[in-house]
N, C-alpha and C positions, 0 to 999 in steps of 0.2 A: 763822317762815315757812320752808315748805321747797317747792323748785322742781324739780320731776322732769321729766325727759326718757323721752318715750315714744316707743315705735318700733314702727312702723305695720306689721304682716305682710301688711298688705292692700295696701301699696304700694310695698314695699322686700324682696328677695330675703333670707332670714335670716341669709347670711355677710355680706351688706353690712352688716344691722341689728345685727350682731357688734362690727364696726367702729364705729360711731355707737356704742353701747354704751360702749367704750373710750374713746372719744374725751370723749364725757356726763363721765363721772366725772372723766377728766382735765381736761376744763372748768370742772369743780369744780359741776355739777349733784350734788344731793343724792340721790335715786334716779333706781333703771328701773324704767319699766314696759314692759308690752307688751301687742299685742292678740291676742286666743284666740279663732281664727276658723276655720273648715273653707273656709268662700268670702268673696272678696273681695266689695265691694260693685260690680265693675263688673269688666266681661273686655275685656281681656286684665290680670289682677294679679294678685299672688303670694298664700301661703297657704300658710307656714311653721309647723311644727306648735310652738306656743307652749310647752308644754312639755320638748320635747329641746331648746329654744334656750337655756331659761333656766339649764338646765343650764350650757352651754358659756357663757352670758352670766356667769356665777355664777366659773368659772375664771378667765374671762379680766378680770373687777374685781377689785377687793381690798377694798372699801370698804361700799357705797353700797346699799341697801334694792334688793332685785326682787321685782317678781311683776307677776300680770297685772292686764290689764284690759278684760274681767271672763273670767271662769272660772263656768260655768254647770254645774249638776247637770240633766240630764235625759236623751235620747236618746244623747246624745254620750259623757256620764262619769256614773259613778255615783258618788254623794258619796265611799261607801268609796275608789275609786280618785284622787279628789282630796284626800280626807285621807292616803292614802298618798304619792303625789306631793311632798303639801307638809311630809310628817314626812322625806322623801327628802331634799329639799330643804336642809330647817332641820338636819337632821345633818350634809350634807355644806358648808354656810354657816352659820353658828351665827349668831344673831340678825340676818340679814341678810332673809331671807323672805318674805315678806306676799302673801296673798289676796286680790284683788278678786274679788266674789265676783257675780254676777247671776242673772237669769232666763233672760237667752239669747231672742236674734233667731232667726227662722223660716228665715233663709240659711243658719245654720248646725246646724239640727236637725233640719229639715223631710227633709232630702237623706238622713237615716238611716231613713225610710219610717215614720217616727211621725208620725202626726194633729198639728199646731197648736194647742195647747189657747186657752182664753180668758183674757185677763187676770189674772182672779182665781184659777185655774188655773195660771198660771207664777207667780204669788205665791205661792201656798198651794205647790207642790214647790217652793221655794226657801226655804221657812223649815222644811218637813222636812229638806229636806238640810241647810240649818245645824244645824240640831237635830241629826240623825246625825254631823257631821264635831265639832262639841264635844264629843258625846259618846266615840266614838273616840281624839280626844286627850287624855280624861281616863281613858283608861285601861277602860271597858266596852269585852265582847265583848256584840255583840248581837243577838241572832235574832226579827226579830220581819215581821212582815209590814203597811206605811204602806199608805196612796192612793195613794203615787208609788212607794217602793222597797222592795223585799225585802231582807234579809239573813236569815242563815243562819251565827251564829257568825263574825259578822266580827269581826277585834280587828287595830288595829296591832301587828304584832312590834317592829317597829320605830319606837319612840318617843319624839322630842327632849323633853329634860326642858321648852323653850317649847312652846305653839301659836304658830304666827305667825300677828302680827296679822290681821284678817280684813275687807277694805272692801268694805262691802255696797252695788253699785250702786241707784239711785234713781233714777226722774223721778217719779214721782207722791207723795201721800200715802202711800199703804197700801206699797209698796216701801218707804218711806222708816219706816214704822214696824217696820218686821220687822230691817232694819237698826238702829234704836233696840234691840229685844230682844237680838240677836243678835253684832250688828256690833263692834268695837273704830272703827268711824268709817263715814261716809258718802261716796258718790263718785257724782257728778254733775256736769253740763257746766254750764259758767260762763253760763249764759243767765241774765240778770236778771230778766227777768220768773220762771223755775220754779225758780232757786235758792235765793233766799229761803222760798218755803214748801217745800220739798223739806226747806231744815236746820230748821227748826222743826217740821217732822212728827217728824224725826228726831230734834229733843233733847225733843221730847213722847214718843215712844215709848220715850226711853233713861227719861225719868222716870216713866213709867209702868209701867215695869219694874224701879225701884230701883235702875238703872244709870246711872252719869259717862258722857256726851257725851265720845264722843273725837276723831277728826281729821276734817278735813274738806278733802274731795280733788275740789279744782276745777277741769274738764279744761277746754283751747281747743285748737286747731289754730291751726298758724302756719305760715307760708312765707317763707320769702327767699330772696332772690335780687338781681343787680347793679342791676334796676331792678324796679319795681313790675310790669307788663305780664308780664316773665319770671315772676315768684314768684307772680302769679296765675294762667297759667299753667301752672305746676308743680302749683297743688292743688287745679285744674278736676274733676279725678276724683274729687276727693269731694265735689260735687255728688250722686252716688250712693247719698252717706250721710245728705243730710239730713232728708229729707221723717219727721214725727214715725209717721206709719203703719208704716214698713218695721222699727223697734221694737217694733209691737203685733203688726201683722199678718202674715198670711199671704204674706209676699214671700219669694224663695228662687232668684230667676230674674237672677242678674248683669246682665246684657245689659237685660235688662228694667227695671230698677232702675233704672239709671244712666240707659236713656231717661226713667223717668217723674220720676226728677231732675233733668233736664237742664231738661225742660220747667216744673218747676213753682221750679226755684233760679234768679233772675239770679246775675249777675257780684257786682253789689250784696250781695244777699243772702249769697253768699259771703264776702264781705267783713268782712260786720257779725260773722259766726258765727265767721270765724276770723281771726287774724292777719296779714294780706297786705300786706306791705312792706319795703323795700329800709332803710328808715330803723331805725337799734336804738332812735331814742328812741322811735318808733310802737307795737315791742315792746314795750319797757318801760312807756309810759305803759297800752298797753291791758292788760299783768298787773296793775299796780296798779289798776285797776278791777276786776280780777278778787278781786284782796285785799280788796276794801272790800265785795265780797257777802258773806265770815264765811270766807275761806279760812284753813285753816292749811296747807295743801300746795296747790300751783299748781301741775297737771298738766298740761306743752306737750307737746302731739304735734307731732310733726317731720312734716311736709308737703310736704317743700320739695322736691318731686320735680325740680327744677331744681338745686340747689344743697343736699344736707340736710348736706355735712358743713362748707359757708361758713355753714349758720345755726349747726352748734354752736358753731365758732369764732369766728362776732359773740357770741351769748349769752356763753360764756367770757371774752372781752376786753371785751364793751360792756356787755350786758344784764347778765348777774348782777348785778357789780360796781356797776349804777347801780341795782336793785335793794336789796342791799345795802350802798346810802351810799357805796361807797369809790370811787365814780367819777360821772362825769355822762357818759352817753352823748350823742354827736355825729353829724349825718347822716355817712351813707356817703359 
């Protein structure tokens, strides 16, 4: 089991998420991740370009798996320039690397004056663009003209003897099967009711395609803080993030968003979806449920707009450690 520490652009300024970065691996957290977002999901929030950070994330560890979460192919990046990005990457970090990889929300593609496509529409350009970025790292120059992208003799010059692995996000079936084709693993939100059929679409498509099932990357949100009130609190703003529509649809309006979240998320609601508590065994106990839906990597996003770098250092002292057997976590 591996436990990553992910760091929010949507709610932390990117020298701050530098820090937290630093501090993850010295917590002894297993990777980073981070999120690849043009807007946040509510105003006034940051909106750090995921790319140049990981760079500087990448110097400043020494250790520990990066990449995002997710990296989308469409209005924003064309596949070629995210298989170059991550051939960048994986030359200048050797086996450290890794893509998440999605379809990409309408907040952040919409704002480049391209149409919102349908569903099945941001499925079908996301399993082109995988198809281009494998093919790139094995070495074809290719010119040819898709439904989604053009190239014209594209070829990496520069090319790590790996591809780094590649995690194809997921909520649905059909997502979840293009990632079985495609994917080195699956990455989806620890919701019980849609993770379970999300990882079985996904080891149905890996075998349906002759492919080993590989990891399986199961995100929560969490917050801490000295008492529960404060660490709720702290991650009221993503409220903004949850309602399942602002995934599919046509949303792209921050301000907007985050009203029509407010309204439709209790306090509750928030609760249930992510981790809110003062206490490390609350932590602990609610990732081990998260392990028992089929994780092999427990991805926490840090939330803890109150306190984010007292949760790295509970996780470090309390959670891992009880986690990993060599301690039993105790209230705050």
């Amino acid at each position: 089991m591996r436990y990553f520490h992910f760091c929010a652009h949507e709610q932390f300024p990117p020298d701050e998420l530098l820090r937290q970065a630093v501090a993850a691996e010295q917590a002894g957290f297993d990777g980073i991740g981070c999120s690849d977002h043009l807007q946040p999901w509510w105003e006034p929030g940051e909106s750090g370009h995921a790319w140049v950070w990981l760079g500087a994330a990448g110097q400043a560890t020494r250790r520990v798996p990066l990449g995002t979460g997710v990296t989308p192919a469409g209005p924003r990046y064309h596949p070629v320039l995210i298989a170059q990005a991550w051939a960048t990457l994986e030359v200048m970090f050797p086996g450290r690397p890794y893509l998440g990889f999605g379809s990409g929300e309408s907040l952040n593609e919409s704002p480049l004056g391209a149409p919102w496509p349908s569903i099945g529409e941001q499925i079908e350009r996301m399993e082109e663009a995988l198809e281009l970025i494998h093919r790139l790292f094995a070495g074809e120059r290719i010119s040819e003209r898709g439904r989604h992208f053009a190239t014209d003799g594209a070829v990496l010059h520069t090319r790590p003897q790996r591809r780094p692995p590649i995690y194809v996000s997921a909520f649905g079936p059909r997502a979840a099967a293009v990632a079985g084709r495609w994917g080195d693993g699956v990455w989806t939100l620890a919701d019980p009711e849609q993770a379970p059929r999300v990882i079985d679409a996904y080891r149905a498509g890996a075998e349906e395609a002759g492919r080993q099932p590989g990891e399986i990357l199961l995100q929560i949100g969490a917050s801490y803080a000295g008492d529960d009130d404060s660490a709720l609190e702290g991650a009221r703003v993503w409220k903004g993030a949850q309602p399942d529509e602002f995934y599919r649809d046509d949303w792209h309006e921050p301000n907007k968003m985050y009203e029509h979240g407010e309204r439709q998320v209790s306090d509750d609601d928030l609760r249930e979806a992510f981790i809110i508590s003062s206490d490390p065994g609350v932590h602990a106990e609610r990732i081990r449920e998260v392990e028992k839906l089929g994780a092999s990597t427990v991805v926490v996003m840090n939330n803890s707009g109150a306190d984010p770098a007292g949760m790295i250092r509970l996780y470090g002292e309390r959670v891992l450690p009880a986690l990993r057997g060599s301690a039993a976590p105790v209230p705050s």
